[in-house]
N, C-alpha and C positions, 0 to 999 in steps of 0.2 A: 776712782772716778772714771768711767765711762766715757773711751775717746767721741768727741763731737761723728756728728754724720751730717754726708750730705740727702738731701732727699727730696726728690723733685716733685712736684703736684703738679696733674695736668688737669687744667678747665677749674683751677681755684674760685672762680667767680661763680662757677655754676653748679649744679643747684646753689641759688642764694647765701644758706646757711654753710656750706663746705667751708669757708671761709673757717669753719671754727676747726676743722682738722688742721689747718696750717698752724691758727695759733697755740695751739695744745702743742705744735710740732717745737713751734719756738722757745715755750714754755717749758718743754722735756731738753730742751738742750739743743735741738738739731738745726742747723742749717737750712732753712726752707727756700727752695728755686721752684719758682713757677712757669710754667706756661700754659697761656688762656687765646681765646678771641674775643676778651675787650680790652679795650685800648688802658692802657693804664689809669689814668686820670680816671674812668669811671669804677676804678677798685674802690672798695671800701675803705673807711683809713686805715681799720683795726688790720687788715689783711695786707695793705699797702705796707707796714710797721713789723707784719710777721716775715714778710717776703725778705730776704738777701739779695735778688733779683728776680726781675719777671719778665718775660720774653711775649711781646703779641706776637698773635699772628692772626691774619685776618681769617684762615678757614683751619683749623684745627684737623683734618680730615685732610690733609694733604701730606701725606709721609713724610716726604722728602726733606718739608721745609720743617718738618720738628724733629726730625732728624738733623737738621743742622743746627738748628736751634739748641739740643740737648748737647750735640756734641761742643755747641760754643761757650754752653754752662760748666760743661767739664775742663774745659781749655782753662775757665777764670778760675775754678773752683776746686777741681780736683775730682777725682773717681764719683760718682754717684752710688753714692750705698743705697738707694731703695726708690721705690717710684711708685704710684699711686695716682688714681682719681676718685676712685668709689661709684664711675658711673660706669655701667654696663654699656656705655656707645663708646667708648674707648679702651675698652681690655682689649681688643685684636693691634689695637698700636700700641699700647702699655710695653706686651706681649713680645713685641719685633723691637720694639727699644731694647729690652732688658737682656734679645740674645744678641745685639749689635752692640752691646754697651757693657757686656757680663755683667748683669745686676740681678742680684736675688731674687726670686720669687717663678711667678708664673712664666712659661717659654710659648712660644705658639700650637707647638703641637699643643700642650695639656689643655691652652685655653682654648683649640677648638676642639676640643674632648669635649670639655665643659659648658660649651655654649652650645653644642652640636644637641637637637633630640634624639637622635639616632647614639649622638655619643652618650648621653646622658643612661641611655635606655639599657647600651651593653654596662656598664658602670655596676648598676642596678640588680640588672636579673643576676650579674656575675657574684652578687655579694645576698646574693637572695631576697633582696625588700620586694617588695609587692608592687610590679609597675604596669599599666596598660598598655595593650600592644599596639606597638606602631611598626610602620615600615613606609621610610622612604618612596616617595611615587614619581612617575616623571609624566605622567599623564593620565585621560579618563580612561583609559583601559584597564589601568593598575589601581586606579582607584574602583574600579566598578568594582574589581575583585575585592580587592581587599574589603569593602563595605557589604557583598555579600558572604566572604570568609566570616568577617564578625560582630553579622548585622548591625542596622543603621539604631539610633544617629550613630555618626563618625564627627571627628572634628579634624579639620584640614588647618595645617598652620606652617609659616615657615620653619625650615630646619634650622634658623637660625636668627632667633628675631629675640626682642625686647619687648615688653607685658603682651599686650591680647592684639598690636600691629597686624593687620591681614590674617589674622585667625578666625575661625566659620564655623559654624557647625551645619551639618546636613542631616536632615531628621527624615528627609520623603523621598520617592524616584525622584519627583518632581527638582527637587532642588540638587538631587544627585546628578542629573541629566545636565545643569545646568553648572555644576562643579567641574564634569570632566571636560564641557567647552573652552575652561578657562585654561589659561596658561601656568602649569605647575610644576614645570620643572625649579628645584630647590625648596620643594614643599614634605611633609610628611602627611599620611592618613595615623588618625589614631582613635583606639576603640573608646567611646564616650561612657565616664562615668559617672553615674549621678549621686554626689556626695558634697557637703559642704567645705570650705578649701579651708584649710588652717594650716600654719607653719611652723615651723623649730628655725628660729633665730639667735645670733650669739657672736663672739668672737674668738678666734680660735690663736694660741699664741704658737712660738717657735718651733716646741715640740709638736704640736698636733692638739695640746689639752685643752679644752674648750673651757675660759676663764668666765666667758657671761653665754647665759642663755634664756629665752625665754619665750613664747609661744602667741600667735595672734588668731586671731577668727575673722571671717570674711565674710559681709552679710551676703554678697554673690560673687561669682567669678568674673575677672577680669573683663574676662572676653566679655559678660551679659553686660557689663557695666557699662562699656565702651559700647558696644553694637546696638544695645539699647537705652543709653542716655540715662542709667538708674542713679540713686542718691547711694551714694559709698556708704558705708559705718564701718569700720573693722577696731577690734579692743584687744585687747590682751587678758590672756588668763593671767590668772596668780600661783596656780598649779598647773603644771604639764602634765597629760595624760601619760600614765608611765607606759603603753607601747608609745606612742608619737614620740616620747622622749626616748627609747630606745631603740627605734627606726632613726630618728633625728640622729643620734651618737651614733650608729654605723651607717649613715648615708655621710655627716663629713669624715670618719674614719675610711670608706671606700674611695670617696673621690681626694683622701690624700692632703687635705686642707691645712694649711701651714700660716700661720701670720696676717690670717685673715679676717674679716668680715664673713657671715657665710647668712645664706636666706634660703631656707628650705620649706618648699612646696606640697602641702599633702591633702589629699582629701578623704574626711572625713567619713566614716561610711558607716550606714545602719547597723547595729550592736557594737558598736564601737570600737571596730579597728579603721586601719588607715591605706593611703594606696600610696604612691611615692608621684608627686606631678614634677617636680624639675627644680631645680638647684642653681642658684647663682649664688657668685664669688664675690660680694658686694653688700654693705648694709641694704637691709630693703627701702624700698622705694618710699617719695614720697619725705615726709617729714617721720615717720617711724622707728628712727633713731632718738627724736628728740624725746617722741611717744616713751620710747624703754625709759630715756633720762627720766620723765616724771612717772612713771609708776613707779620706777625700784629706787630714787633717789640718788642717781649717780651719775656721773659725765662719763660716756662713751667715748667723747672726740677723746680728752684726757686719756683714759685708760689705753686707747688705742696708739694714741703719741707715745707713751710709756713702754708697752708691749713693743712699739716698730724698735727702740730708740734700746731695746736690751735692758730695761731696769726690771728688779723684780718688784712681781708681783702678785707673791707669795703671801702677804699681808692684803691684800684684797678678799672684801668678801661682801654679797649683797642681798637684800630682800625684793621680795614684791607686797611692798602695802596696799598699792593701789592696782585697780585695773583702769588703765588710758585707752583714749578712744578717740579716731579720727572721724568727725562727721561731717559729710557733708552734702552744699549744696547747690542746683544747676541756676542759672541765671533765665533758663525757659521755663522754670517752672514758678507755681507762683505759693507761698506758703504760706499758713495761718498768722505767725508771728515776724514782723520785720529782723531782719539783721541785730536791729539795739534791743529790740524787748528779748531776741535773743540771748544777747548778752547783760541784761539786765537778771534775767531770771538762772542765769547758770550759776551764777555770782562765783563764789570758790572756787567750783569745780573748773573754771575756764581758765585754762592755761595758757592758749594761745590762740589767735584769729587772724588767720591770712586769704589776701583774696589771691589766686592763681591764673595764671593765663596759658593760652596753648604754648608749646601742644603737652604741657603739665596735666592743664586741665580736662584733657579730654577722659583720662582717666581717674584724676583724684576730685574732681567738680571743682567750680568757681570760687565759694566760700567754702572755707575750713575752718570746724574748730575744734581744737583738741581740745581734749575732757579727761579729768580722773574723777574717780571714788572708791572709794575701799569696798565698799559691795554692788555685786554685779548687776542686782536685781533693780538700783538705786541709777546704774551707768543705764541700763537699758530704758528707764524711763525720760532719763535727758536726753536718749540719742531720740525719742521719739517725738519728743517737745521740738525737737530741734528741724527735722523733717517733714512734722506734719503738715501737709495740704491744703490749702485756705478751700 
């Protein structure tokens, strides 16, 4: 039997559904300690029951004070064997715990490797995937160059940011002129390219072996989706394109992925190879974890409590029946079918229907609803019932 562990979650409450990585955690054996910013009483019960203790704090974003918080979990508790949130706004503190606390996993150096484009990018060319050039800018002058080094559009985004946040594209002088007025130091220029975004998704366990994987399509990029108010859809294949999936296998073999979640970024490009857009260390965004659960018929949170917790799981093994699909919808637009005839007509196919609020929603729309079917051609006609336009 498997000595017990301790294994603290940070931000249990947030996103909504995370709640379910705790209980999977409790489930597998392990000791769950929490620390969030909501007050306890407004926990869930089911999370309230997974937790051994949970520490508020009212701004999560303040080191110091989760810092003492962690250290006052190990005082009651004992050593912390692992630590977790699964949200990309707290891997840089995850990061400074785990070297203040010697806990497994990610240090800060690696996690600003990892979050860095600049770090991402030497990663990349070092292991030879296919990446577009960027480089670091500190102003319009370094931008002018680089945008006439390899011509316009360019796209300008922070060196260290979360989905399409203050990312731009500049396609004219005009808008070029008005790029290098702004303030950009801690930004990067990078060469724009026009291809459809699709990813290599999975989990990776101890050794390095990726135990699940599986691949998504993007009806547009982040960035358009955000900076132009579009209706989302993204679905899941049921076959990986075997380059995607052999760039996906050495892009987490290069950056070293151990015990993780990992979300890999690629676009798409005419005759069908791929370019490498950027990698985080984290299930992807959004409800797209629950997305994998109903197409391939399996619990992630589970597996992943299992994987952190040392059981084998060598006896795992999964399909893809379905392809699932997140679609959704903006509250300013106005659409042929209400919400209910929406859901009246999906009938089986609808697995799930959440409404969102910012600043979720800015990037995943208002209404959500997740969709499967076993054929693609059968998914694509629901997502379009679903978004059509009054």
């Amino acid at each position: 039997m498997l000595p017990a562990m301790n294994v603290v979650f940070l931000s249990p409450n947030f996103p909504h559904q995370f709640y379910l990585f705790c209980t999977a955690l409790r489930s597998a054996g392990a000791t769950v300690l929490g620390i969030g910013d909501s007050p306890e009483p407004e926990l869930r019960q089911e999370l309230r029951e997974a937790l051994a203790e949970y520490v508020y704090l009212p701004k999560l974003d303040d080191y110091d004070a989760v810092l003492r918080a962690f250290a006052g979990l190990t005082s009651r508790h004992g050593k912390v064997d692992r630590l977790d949130s699964h949200n990309e706004h707290w891997l840089g503190i995850e990061a400074r715990l785990r070297e203040d606390f010697n806990v497994a996993g990610q240090r800060p150096a690696e996690a600003e490797r990892h979050r860095s484009k600049a770090g991402m990018g030497l990663v990349y060319r070092s292991a030879g995937i296919p990446y577009p050039e960027l480089e670091p800018i500190r102003d319009g002058a370094q931008l002018r160059r680089f945008a006439k080094r390899v011509g316009l559009p360019v796209v300008v985004k922070p060196e260290v940011g979360v989905g399409a946040g203050e990312t731009f594209k500049v396609s004219t002088e005009v808008e070029l002129e008005a790029a290098c007025a702004r303030e950009l130091k801690g930004y990067v220029a990078q060469r724009f390219v026009s291809g459809k975004v699709t990813s290599f998704d999975g989990l990776v366990d101890r050794e390095g072996k990726i135990v699940f994987s599986t691949s998504h399509v993007y009806s547009s990029g982040v960035m358009e989706i955000v900076t132009e108010q579009l209706d989302l859809a993204y679905w899941s294949r049921r076959e990986i394109p075997a380059r995607l999936e052999e760039l996906g296998r050495r892009t987490v073999a290069a950056f070293g992925v151990r015990e993780r979640f990992f979300h890999c970024e690629f676009f798409e490009l005419e005759g069908g190879d791929f370019m490498a857009l950027e990698i985080n260390l984290r299930p992807p965004g959004g409800y797209t974890l629950d997305m994998m659960n109903y197409a391939c018929d399996v619990d992630l949170y589970a597996l992943w409590a299992r994987m952190l917790t040392g059981q084998d799981l060598s006896a795992f093994s999964f399909a893809r029946p379905y392809h699932a699909a997140h679609v959704a919808r903006r509250n300013q637009h106005t659409y042929k079918l209400s919400n209910e005839e929406v859901v009246k007509n999906l009938g089986p196919a609808l697995m799930v229907q959440r409404t969102l609020t910012p600043p979720i929603s800015g990037a995943m729309g208002d209404q959500v609803f997740l969709i499967r079917h076993a054929e693609l051609g059968e998914l694509m006609k629901l997502i379009a019932m679903v978004q059509e336009r009054a």
